[in-house]
DSSP file (Angstrom, degrees, kcal/mol; ACC not computed):
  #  RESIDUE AA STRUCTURE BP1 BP2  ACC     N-H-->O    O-->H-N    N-H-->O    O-->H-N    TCO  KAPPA ALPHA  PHI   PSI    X-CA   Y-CA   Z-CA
    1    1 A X              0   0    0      0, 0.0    52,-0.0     0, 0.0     0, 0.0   0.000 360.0 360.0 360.0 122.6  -27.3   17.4   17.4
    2    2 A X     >  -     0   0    0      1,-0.1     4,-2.7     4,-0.0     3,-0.5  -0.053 360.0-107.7 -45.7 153.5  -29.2   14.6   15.7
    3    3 A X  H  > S+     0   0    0      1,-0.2     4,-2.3     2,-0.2     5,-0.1   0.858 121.9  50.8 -75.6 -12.5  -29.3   11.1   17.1
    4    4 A X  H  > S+     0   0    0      2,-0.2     4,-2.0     1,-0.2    -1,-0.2   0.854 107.1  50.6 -71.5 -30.1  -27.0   10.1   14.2
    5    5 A X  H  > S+     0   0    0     -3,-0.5     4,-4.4     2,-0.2    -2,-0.2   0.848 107.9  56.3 -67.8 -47.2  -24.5   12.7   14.9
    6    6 A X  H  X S+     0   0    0     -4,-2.7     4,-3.0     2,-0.2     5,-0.2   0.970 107.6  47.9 -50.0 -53.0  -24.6   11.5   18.4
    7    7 A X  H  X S+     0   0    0     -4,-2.3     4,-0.8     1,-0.2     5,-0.2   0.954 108.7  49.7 -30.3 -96.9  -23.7    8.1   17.3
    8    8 A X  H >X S+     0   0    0     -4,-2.0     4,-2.4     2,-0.2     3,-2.2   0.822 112.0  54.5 -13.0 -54.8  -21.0    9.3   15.2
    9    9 A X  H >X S+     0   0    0     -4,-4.4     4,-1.4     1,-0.3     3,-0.6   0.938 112.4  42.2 -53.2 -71.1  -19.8   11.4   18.5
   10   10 A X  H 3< S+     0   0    0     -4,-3.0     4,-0.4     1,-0.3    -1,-0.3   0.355 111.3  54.1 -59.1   4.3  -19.8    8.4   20.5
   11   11 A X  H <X S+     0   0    0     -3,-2.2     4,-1.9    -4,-0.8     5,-0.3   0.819 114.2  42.0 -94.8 -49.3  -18.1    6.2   17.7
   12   12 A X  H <X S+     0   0    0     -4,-2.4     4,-1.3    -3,-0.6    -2,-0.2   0.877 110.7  54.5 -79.9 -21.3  -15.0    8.8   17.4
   13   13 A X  H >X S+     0   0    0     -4,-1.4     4,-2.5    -5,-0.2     3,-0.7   0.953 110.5  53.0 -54.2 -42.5  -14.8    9.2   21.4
   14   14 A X  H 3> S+     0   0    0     -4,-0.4     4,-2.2     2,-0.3    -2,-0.2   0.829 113.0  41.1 -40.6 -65.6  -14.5    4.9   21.3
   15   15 A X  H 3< S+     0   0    0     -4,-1.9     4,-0.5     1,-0.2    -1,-0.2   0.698 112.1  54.9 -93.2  -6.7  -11.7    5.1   18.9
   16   16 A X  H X< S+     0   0    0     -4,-1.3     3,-1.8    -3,-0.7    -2,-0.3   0.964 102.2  57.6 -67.5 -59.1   -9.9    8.1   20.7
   17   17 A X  H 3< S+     0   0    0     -4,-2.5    -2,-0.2     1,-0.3    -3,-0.2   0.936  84.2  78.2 -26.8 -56.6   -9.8    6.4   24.2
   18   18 A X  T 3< S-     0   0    0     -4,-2.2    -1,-0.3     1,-0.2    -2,-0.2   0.796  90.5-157.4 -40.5 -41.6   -7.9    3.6   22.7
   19   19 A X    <   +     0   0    0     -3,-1.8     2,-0.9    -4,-0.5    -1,-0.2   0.376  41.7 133.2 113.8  -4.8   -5.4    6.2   23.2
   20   20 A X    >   -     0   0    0      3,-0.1     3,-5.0     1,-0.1     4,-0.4  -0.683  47.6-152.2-110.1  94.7   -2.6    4.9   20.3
   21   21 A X  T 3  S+     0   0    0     -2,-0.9    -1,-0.1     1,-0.3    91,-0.0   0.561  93.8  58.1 -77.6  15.8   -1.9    7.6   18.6
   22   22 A X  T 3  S+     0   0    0      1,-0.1    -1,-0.3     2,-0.1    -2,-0.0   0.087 115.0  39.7-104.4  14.4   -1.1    5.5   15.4
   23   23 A X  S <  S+     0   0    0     -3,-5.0    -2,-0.2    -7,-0.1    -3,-0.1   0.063  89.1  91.1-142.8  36.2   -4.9    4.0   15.6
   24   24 A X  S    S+     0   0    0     -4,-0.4     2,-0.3    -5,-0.1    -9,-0.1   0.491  72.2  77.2 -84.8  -7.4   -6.9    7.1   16.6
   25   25 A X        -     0   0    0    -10,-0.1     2,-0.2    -9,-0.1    48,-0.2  -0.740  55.2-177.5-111.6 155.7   -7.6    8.2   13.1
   26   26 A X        -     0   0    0     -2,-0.3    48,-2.1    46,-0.3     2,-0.4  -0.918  27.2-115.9-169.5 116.6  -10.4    6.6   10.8
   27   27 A X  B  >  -a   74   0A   0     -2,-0.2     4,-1.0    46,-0.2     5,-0.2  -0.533  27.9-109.2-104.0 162.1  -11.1    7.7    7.1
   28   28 A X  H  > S+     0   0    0     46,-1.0     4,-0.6    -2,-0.4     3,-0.4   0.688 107.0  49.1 -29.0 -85.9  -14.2    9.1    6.0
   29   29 A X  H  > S+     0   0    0      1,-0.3     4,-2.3     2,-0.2     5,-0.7   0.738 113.0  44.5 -21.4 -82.2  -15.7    6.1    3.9
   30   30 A X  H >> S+     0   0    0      2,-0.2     4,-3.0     1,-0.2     3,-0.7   0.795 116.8  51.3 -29.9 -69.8  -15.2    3.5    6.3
   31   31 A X  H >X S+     0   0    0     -4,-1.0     3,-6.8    -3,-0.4     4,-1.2   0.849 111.6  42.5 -10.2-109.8  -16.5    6.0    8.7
   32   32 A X  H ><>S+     0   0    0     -4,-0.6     5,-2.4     1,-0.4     3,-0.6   0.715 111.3  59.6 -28.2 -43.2  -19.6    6.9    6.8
   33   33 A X  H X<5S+     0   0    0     -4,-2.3     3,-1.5    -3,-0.7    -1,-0.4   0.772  97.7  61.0 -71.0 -18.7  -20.2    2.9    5.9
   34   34 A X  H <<5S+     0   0    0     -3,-6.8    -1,-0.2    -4,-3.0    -2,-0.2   0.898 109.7  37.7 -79.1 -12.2  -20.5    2.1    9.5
   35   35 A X  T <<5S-     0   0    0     -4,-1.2    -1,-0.3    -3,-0.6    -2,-0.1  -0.409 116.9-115.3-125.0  55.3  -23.4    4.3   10.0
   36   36 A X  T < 5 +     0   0    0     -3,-1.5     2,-0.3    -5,-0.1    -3,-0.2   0.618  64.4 150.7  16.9  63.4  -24.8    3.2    6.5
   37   37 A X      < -     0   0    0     -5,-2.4     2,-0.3    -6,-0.2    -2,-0.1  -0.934  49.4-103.5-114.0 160.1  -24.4    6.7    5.1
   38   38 A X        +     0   0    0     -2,-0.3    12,-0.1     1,-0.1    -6,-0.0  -0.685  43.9 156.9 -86.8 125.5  -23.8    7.6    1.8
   39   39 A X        +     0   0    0     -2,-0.3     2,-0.4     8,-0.1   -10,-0.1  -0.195   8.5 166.1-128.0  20.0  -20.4    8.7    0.6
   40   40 A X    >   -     0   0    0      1,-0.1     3,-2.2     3,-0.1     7,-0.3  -0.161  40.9-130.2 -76.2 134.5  -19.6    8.5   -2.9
   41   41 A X  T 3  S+     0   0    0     -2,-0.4    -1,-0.1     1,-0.3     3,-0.1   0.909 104.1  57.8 -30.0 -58.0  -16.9   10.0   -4.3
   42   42 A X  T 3  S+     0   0    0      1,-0.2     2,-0.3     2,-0.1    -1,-0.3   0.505  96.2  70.5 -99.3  26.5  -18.9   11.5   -7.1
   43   43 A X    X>  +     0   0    0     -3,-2.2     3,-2.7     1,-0.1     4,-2.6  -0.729  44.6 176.4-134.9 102.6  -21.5   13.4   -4.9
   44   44 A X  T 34 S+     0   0    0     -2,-0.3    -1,-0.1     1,-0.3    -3,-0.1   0.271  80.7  55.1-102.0  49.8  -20.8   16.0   -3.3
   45   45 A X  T 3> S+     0   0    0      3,-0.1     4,-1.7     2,-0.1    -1,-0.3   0.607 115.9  54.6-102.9 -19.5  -24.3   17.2   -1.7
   46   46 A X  H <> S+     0   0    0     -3,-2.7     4,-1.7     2,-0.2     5,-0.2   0.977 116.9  30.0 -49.5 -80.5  -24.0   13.4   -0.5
   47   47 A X  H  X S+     0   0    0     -4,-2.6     4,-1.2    -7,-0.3    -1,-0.2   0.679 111.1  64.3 -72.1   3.1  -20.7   13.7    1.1
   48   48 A X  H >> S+     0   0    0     -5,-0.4     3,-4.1     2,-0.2     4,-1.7   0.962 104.4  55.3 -74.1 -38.8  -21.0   17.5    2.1
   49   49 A X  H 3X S+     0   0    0     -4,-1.7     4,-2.0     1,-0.3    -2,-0.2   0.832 109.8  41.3 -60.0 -29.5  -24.0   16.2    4.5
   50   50 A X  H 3X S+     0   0    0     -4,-1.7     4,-0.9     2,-0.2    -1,-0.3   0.798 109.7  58.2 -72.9 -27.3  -22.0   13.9    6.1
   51   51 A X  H << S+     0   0    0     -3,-4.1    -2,-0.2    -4,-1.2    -1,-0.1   0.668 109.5  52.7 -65.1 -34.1  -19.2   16.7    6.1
   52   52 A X  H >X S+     0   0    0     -4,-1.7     3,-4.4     3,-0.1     4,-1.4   0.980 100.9  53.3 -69.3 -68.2  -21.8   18.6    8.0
   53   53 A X  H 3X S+     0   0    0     -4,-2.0     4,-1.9     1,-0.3    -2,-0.2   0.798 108.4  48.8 -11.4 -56.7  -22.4   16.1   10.4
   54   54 A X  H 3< S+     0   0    0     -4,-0.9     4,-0.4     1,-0.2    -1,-0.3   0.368 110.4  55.4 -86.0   3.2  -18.6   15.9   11.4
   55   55 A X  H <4 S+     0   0    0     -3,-4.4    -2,-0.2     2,-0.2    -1,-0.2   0.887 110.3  43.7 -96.5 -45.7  -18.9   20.0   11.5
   56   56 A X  H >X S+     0   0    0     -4,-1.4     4,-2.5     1,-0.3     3,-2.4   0.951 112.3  57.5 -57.8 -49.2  -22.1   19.9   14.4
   57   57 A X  H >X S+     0   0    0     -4,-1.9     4,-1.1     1,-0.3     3,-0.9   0.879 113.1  32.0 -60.8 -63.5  -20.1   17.2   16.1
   58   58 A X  H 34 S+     0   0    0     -4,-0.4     4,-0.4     1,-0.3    -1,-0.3   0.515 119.7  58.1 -76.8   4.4  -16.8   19.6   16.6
   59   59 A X  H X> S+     0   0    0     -3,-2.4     4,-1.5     2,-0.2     3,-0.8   0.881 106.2  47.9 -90.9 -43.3  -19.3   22.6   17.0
   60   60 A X  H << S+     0   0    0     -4,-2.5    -2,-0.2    -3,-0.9    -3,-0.2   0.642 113.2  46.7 -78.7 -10.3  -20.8   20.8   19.8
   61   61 A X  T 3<>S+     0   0    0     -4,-1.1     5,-2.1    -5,-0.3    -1,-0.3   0.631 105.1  60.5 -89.7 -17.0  -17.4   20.1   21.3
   62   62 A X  T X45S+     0   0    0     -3,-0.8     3,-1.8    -4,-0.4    -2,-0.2   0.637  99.9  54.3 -87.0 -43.2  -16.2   23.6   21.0
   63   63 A X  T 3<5S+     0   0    0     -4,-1.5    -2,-0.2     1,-0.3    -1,-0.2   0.685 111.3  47.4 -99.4   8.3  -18.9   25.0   23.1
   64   64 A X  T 3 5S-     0   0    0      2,-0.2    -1,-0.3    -5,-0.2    -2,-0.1   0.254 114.2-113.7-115.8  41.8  -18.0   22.8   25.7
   65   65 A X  T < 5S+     0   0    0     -3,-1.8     2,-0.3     1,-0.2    -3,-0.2   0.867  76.2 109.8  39.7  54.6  -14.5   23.2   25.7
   66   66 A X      < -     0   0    0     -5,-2.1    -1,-0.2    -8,-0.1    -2,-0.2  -0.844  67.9 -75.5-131.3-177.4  -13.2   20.4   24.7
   67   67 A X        -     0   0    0     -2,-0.3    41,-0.0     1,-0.2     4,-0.0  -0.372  51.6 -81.1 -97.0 162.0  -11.2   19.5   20.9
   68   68 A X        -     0   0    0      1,-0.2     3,-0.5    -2,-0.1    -1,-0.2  -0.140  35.2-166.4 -43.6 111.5  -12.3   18.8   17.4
   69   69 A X  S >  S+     0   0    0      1,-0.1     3,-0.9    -3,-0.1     4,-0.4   0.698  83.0  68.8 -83.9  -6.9  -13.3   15.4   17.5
   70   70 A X  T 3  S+     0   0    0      1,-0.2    -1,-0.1   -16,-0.2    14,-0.1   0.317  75.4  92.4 -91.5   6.6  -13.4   15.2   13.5
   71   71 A X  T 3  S+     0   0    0     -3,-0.5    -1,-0.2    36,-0.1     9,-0.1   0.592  82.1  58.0 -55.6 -13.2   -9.5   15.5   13.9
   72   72 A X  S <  S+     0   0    0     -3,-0.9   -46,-0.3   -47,-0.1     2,-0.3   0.903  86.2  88.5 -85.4 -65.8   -9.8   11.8   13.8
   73   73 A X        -     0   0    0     -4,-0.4     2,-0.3   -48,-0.2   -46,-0.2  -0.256  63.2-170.0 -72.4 116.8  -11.5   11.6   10.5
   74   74 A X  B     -a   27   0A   0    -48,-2.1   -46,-1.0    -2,-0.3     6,-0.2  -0.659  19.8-150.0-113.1 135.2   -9.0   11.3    7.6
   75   75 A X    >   -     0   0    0      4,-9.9     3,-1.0    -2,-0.3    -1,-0.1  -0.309  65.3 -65.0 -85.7-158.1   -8.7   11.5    3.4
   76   76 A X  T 3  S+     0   0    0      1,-0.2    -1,-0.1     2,-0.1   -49,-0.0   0.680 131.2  54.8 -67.2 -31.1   -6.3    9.6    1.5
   77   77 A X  T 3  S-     0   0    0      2,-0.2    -1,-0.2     1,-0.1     3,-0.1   0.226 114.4-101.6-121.4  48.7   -3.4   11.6    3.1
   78   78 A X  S <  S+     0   0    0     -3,-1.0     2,-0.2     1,-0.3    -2,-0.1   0.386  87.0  93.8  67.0  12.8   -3.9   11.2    6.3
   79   79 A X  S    S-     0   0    0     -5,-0.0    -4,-9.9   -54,-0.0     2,-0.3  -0.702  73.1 -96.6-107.8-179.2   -5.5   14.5    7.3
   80   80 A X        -     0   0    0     -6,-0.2    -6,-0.2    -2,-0.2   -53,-0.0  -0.859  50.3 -94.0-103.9 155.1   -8.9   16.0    7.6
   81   81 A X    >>  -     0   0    0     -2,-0.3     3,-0.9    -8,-0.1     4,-0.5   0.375  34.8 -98.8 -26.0 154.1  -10.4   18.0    4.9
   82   82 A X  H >> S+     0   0    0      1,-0.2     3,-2.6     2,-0.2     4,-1.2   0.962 121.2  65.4 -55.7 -51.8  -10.3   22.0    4.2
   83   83 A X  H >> S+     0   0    0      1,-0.2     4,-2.1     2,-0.2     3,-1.2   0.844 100.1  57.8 -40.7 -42.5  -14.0   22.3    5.8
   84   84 A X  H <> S+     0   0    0     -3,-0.9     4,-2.0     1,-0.4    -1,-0.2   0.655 108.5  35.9 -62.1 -31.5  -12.0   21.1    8.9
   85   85 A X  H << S+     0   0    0     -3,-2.6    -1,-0.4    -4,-0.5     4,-0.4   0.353 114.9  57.2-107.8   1.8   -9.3   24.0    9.2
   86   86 A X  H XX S+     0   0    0     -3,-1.2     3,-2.6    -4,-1.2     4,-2.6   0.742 114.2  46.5 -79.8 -70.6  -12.1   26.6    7.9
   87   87 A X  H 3X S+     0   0    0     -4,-2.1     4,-2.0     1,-0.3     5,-0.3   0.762 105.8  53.8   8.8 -94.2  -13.7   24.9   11.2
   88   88 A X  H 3X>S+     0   0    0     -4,-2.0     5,-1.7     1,-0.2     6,-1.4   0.647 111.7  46.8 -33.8 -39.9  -10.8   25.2   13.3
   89   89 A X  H <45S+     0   0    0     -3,-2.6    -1,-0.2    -4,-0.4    -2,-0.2   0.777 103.4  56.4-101.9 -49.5  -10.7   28.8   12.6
   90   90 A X  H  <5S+     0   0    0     -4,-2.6    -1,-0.2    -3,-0.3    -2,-0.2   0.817 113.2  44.2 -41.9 -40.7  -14.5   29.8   13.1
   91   91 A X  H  <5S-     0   0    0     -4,-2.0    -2,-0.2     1,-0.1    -3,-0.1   0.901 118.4-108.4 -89.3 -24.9  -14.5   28.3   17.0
   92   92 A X  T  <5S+     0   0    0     -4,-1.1    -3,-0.2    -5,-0.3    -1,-0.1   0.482  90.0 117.3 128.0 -12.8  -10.8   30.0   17.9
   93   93 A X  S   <S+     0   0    0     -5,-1.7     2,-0.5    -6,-0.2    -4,-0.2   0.790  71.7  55.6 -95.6 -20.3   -8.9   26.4   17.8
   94   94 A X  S    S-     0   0    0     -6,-1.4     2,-0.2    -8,-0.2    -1,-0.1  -0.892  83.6-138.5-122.2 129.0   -6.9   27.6   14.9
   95   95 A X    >   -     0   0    0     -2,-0.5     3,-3.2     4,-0.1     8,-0.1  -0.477  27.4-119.9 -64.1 128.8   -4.6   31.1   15.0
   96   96 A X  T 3  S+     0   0    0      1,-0.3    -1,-0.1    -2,-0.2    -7,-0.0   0.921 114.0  31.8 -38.7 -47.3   -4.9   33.0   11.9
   97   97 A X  T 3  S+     0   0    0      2,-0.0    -1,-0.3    -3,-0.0     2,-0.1   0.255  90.9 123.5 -87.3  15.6   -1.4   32.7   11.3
   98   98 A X  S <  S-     0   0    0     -3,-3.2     2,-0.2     1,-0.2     3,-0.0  -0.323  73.3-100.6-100.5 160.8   -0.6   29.2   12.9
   99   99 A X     >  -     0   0    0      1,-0.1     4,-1.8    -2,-0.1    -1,-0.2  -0.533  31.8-128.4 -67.4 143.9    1.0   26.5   10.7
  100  100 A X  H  > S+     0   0    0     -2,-0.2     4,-0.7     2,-0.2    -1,-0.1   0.961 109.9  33.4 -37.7 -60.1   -2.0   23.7    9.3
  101  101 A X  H >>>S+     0   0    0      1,-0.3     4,-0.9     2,-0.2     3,-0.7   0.888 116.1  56.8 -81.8 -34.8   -0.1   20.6   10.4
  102  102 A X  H >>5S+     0   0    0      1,-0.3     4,-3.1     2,-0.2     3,-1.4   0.938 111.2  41.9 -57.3 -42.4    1.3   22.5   13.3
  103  103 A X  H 3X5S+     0   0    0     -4,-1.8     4,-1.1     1,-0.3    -1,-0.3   0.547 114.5  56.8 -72.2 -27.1   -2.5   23.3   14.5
  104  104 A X  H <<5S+     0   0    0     -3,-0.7    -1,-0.3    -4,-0.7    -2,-0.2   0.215 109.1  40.8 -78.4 -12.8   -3.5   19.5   13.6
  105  105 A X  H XX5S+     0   0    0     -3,-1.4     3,-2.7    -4,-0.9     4,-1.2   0.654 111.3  55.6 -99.9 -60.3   -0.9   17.6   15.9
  106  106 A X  H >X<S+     0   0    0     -4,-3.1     3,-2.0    -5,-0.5     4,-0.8   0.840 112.5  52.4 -47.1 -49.9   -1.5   20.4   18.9
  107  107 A X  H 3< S+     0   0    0     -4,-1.1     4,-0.4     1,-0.4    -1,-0.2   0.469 112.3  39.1 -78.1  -7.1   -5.2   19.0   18.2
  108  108 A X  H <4 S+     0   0    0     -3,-2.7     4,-0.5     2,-0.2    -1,-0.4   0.228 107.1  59.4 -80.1   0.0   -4.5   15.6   18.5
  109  109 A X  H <X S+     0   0    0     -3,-2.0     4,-1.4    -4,-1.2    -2,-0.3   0.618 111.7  47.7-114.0 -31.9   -2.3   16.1   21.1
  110  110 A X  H  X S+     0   0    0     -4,-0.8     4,-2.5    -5,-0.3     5,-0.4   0.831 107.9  51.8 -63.4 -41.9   -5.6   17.6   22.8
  111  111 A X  H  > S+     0   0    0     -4,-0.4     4,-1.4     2,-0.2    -2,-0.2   0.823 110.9  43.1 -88.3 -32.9   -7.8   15.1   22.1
  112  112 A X  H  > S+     0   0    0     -4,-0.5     4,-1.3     1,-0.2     5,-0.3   0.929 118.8  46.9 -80.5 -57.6   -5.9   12.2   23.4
  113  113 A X  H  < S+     0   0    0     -4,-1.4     4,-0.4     1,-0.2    -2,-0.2   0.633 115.6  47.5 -64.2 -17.0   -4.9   14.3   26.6
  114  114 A X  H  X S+     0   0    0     -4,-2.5     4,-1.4     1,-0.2     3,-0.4   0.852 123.0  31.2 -60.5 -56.7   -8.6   15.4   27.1
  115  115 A X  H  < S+     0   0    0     -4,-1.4    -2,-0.2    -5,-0.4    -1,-0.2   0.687 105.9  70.7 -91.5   7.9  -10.2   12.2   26.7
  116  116 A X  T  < S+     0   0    0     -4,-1.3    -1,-0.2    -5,-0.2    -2,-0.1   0.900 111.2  38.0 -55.6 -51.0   -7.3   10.1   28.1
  117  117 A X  T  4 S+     0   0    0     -3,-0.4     2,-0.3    -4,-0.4    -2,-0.2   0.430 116.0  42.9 -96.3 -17.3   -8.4   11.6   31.4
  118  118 A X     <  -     0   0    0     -4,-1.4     2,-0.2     0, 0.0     0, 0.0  -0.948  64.7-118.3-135.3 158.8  -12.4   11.8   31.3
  119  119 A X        -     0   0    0     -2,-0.3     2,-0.6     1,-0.0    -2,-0.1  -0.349  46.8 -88.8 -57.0 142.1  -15.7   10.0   30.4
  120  120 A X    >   -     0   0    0     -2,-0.2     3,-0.8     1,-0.1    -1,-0.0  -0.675  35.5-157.1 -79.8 131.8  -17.8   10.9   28.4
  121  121 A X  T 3  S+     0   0    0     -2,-0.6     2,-0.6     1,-0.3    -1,-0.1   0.765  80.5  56.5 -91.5   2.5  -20.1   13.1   30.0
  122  122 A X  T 3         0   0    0      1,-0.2    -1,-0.3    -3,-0.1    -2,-0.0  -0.348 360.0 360.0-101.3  70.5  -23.3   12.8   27.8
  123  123 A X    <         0   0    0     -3,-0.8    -1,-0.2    -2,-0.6    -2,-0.1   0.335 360.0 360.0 -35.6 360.0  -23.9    9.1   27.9
């Protein structure tokens, strides 16, 4: 993981703690402007890299068994992008046959009870 991805990690553990599961979520732009990356709408080798980024981050959270932390990060209608359920589906987190939204609440419902309860351990 890059030190920028790390960043990014430690920004979406930050806004998960708060623990309010009507202010966990963040949408990409804003996101992407806080760590002066580039996002524009009308480039998308721009915004896939940053779509990568938010892929290492839940790759690196999957192999230590804990949840997608780019469940947080949200479009215009208040979910995360298809790379994000192709995601889910590659580590295991999503059942072939499991509903989208159903598989997106259970993973917010992970991530606040995961991090509710622990530190983070890579400071």
């Amino acid at each position: 993981m890059t030190e920028l991805e790390r960043k990014i990690r430690k920004e979406l553990i930050r806004i998960v703690k708060i623990g309010d599961e009507n202010k966990i979520f963040i949408r990409y732009t804003p996101l992407a402007d806080k760590f002066e990356i580039s996002y524009p709408q009308d480039n998308e080798y721009e915004r896939g890299l940053f779509h990568d980024m938010l892929c290492h981050i839940s790759e690196y959270e999957g192999a230590q068994g804990r949840p997608m932390l780019s469940a947080i990060v949200v479009n215009e209608e208040h979910k995360p992008g298809p790379g994000f359920f192709s995601l889910a589906k590659e580590l295991h987190r999503k059942r072939f046959d499991e509903d989208p939204d159903a598989f997106y609440l259970r993973e917010i419902r992970a991530l606040l009870d995961y991090w509710k309860n622990h530190d983070d351990p890579d400071r």
